[in-house]
TORKOL-4160 file (C-alpha; in steps of 0.2 Angstrom, whole numbers, padded with zeros to 4 digits, m for minus):
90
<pt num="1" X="0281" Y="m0472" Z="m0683"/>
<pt num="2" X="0298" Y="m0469" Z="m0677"/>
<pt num="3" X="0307" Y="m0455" Z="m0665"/>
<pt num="4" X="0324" Y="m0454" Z="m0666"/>
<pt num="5" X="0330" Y="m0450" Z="m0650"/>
<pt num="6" X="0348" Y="m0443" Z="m0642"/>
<pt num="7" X="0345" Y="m0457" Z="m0627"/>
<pt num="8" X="0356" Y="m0453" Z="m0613"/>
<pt num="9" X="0368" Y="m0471" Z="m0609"/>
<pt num="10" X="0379" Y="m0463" Z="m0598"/>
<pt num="11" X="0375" Y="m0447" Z="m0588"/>
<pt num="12" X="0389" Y="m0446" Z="m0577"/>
<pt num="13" X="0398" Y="m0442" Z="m0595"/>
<pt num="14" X="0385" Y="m0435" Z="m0602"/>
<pt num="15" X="0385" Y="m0448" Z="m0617"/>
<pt num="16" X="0372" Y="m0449" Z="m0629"/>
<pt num="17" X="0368" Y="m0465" Z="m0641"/>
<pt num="18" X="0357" Y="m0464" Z="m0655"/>
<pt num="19" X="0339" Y="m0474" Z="m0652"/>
<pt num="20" X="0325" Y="m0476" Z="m0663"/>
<pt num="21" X="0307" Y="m0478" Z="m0650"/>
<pt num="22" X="0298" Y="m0488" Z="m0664"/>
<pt num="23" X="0280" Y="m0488" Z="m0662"/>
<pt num="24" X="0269" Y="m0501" Z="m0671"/>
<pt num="25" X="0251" Y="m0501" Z="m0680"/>
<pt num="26" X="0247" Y="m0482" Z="m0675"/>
<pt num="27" X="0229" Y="m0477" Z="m0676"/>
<pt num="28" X="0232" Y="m0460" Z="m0670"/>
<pt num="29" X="0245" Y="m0445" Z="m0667"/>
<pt num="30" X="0243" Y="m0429" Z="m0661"/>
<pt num="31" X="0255" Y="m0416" Z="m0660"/>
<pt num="32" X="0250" Y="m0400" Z="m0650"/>
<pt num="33" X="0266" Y="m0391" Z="m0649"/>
<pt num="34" X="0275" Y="m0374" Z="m0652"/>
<pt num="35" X="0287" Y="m0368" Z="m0664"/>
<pt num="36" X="0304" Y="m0373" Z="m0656"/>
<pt num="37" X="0321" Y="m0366" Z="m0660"/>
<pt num="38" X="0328" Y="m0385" Z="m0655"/>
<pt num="39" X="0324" Y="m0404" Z="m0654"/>
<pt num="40" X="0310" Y="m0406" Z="m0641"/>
<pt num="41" X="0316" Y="m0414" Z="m0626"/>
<pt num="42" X="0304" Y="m0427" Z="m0617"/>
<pt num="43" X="0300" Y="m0424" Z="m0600"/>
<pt num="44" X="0288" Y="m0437" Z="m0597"/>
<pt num="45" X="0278" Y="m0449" Z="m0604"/>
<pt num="46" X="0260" Y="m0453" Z="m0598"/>
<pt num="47" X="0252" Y="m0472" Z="m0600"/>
<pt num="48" X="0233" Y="m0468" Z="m0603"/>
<pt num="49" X="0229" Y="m0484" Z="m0603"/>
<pt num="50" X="0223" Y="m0496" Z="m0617"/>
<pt num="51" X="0209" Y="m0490" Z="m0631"/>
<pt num="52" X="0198" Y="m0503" Z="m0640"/>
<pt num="53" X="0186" Y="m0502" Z="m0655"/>
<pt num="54" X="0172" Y="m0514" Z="m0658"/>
<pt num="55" X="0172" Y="m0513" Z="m0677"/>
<pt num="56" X="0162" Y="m0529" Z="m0676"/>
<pt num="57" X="0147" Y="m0533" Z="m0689"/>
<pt num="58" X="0133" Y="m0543" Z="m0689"/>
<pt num="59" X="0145" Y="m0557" Z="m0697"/>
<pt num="60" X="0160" Y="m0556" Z="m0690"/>
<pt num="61" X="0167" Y="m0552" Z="m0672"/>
<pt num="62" X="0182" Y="m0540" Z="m0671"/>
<pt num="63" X="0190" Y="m0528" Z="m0657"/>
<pt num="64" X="0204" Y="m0519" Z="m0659"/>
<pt num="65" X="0215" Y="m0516" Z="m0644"/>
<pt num="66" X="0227" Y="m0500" Z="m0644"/>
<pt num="67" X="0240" Y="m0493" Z="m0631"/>
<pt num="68" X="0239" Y="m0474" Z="m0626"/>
<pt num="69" X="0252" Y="m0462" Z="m0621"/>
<pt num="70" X="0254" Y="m0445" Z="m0620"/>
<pt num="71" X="0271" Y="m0438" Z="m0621"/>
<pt num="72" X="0275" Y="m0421" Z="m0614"/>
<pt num="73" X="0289" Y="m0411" Z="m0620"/>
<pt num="74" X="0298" Y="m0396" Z="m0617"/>
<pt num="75" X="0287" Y="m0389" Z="m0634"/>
<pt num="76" X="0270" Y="m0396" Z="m0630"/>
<pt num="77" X="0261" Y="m0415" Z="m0628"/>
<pt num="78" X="0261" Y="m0427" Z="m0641"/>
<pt num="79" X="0247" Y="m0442" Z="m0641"/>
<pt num="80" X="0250" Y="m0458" Z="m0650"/>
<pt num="81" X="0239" Y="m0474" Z="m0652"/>
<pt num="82" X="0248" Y="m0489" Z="m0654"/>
<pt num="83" X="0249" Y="m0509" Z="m0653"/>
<pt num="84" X="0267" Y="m0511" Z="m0649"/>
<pt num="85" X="0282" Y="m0500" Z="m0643"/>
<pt num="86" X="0301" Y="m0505" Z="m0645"/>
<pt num="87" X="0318" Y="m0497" Z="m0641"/>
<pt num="88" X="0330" Y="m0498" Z="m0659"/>
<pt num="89" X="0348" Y="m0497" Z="m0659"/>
<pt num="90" X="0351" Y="m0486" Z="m0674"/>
C-alpha cells in the first residue's frame, strides 16, 4: 500500500518533494475520516506496538508478526497493519 506524500525537505523555503511511505504485507486498514475539501495532512503518527497471530495447526507451527500504527490526520485516524515501512523517492 502506498501514500503519496507532499514531504516537506526544506521548511525554511517551504519546499516540498514527492515521497511514497510504502508499507509492505498489510493485514489491515482502517480509515475513519470525514469528507475533506483537500489532501489530509498528517499530524502525527502513533506506534501501537507489534500484533501477532498464531495461525498454527496441529502440523505446523506459524506466527505472524505485524507493526501497528495509527495515523491522525487533520480529517480523521487511519490504522494500518504491516510488516515493513519504507520512505520512496517518487
Amino acid at each position: 500500500m502506498d501514500f503519496i506524500l507532499n514531504f516537506p525537505t526544506d521548511w525554511k523555503n517551504n519546499y516540498f518533494e514527492k515521497k511514497i511511505l510504502r508499507f509492505e504485507n498489510v493485514t489491515f486498514y482502517s480509515s475513519e475520516e470525514i469528507p475533506f475539501g483537500n489532501l489530509p495532512t498528517i499530524l502525527e503518527i502513533i506506534n501501537l506496538g507489534q500484533t501477532s497471530n498464531d495461525l498454527s495447526t496441529e502440523r505446523s507451527n506459524f506466527i505472524v508478526i505485524r507493526q501497528k500504527i495509527k495515523i491522525i490526520t487533520n480529517a480523521g485516524i487511519r490504522v494500518i497493519e504491516f510488516s515493513n515501512c519504507q520512505f520512496v523517492d517518487k
